[in-house]
C-alpha positions in Angstrom: 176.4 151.1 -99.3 173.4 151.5 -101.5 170.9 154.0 -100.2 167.4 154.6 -101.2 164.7 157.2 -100.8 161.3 156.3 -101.7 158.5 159.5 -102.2 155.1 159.8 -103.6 152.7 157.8 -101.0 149.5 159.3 -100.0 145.9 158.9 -100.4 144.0 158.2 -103.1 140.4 157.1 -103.7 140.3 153.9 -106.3 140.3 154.4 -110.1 143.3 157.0 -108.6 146.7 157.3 -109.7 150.0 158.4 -107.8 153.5 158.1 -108.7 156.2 156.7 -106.9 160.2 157.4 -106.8 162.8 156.1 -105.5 165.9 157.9 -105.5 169.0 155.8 -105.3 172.8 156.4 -104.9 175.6 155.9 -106.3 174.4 155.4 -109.8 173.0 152.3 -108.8 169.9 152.3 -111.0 172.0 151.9 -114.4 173.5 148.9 -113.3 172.2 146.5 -110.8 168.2 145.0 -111.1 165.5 147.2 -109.0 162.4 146.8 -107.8 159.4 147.3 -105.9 158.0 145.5 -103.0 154.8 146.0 -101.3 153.5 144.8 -98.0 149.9 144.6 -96.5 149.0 144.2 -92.9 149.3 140.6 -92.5 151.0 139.8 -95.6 154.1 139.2 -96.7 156.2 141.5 -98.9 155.6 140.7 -102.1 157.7 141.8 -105.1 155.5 144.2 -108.1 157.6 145.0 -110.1 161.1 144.9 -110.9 163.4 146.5 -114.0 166.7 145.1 -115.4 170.1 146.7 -116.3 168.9 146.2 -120.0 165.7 147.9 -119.5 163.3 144.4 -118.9 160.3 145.1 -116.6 158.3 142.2 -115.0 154.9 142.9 -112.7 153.0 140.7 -110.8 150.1 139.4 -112.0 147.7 141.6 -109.7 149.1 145.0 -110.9 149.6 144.1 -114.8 148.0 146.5 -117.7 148.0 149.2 -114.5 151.4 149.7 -113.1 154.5 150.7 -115.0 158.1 150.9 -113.8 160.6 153.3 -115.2 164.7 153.9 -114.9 166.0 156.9 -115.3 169.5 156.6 -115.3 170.9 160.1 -115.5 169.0 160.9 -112.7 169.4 157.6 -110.7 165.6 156.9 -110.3 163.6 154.4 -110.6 159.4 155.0 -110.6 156.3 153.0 -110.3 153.6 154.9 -112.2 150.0 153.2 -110.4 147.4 153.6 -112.3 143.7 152.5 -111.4 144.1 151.8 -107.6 142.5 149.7 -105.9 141.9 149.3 -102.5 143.7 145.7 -102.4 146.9 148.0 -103.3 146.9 149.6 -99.9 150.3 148.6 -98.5 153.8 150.3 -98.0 155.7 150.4 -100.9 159.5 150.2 -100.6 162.3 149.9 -103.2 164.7 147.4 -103.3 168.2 147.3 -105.4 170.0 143.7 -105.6 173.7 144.1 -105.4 174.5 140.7 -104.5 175.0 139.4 -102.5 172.7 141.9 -100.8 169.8 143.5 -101.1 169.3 146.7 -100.0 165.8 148.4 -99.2 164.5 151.8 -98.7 162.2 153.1 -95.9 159.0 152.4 -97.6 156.1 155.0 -98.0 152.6 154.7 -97.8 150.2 154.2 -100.2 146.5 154.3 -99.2 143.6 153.5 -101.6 140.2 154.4 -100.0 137.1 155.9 -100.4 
């Protein structure tokens, strides 16, 4: 039943920054684990970062000291402020909320990091 609606792709150069959102129902933010996925042409998704009911974020390991996620819970949003872009970050970006057993995904928006 969970539905999410990602925004904020586009086209940067690197060293850019954009923001995502992800705008969730239900007031699912506030109590079930969400996250951010990316995928690359020929890669697999690949979790970046995800933020807990009590407010824990983990990131990957490629995207650490640049990329911050953020819950708002009044407004049922969850972010992913990007911050120093690089081209290697070039994927679509989709949001993901684990109500198990499920998970549910949003439609994914581009993000492009390119002179």
């Amino acid at each position: 039943q969970a539905r999410l609606v990602e925004s904020g792709g586009g086209l940067v150069q690197p060293g850019g920054s954009l923001r995502l959102s992800c705008a969730a129902s239900g007031n699912i933010v506030s109590k079930y684990v969400m996250g951010w996925y990316r995928q690359a042409p020929g890669k697999q998704r690949e979790l970046v970062a995800q933020i807990t009911r009590g407010g824990t974020a983990i990131y990957a390991d490629s995207v650490k000291g640049r990329f911050t996620i953020s819950r708002d819970n009044a407004k049922n949003t969850v972010d992913l402020q990007m911050n120093s872009l690089k081209p290697e970050d070039t994927a679509v970006y989709y949001c993901a909320a684990d109500l198990p057993p499920l998970t549910y995904w949003g439609q994914g928006t581009q993000v492009t990091v390119s002179t």
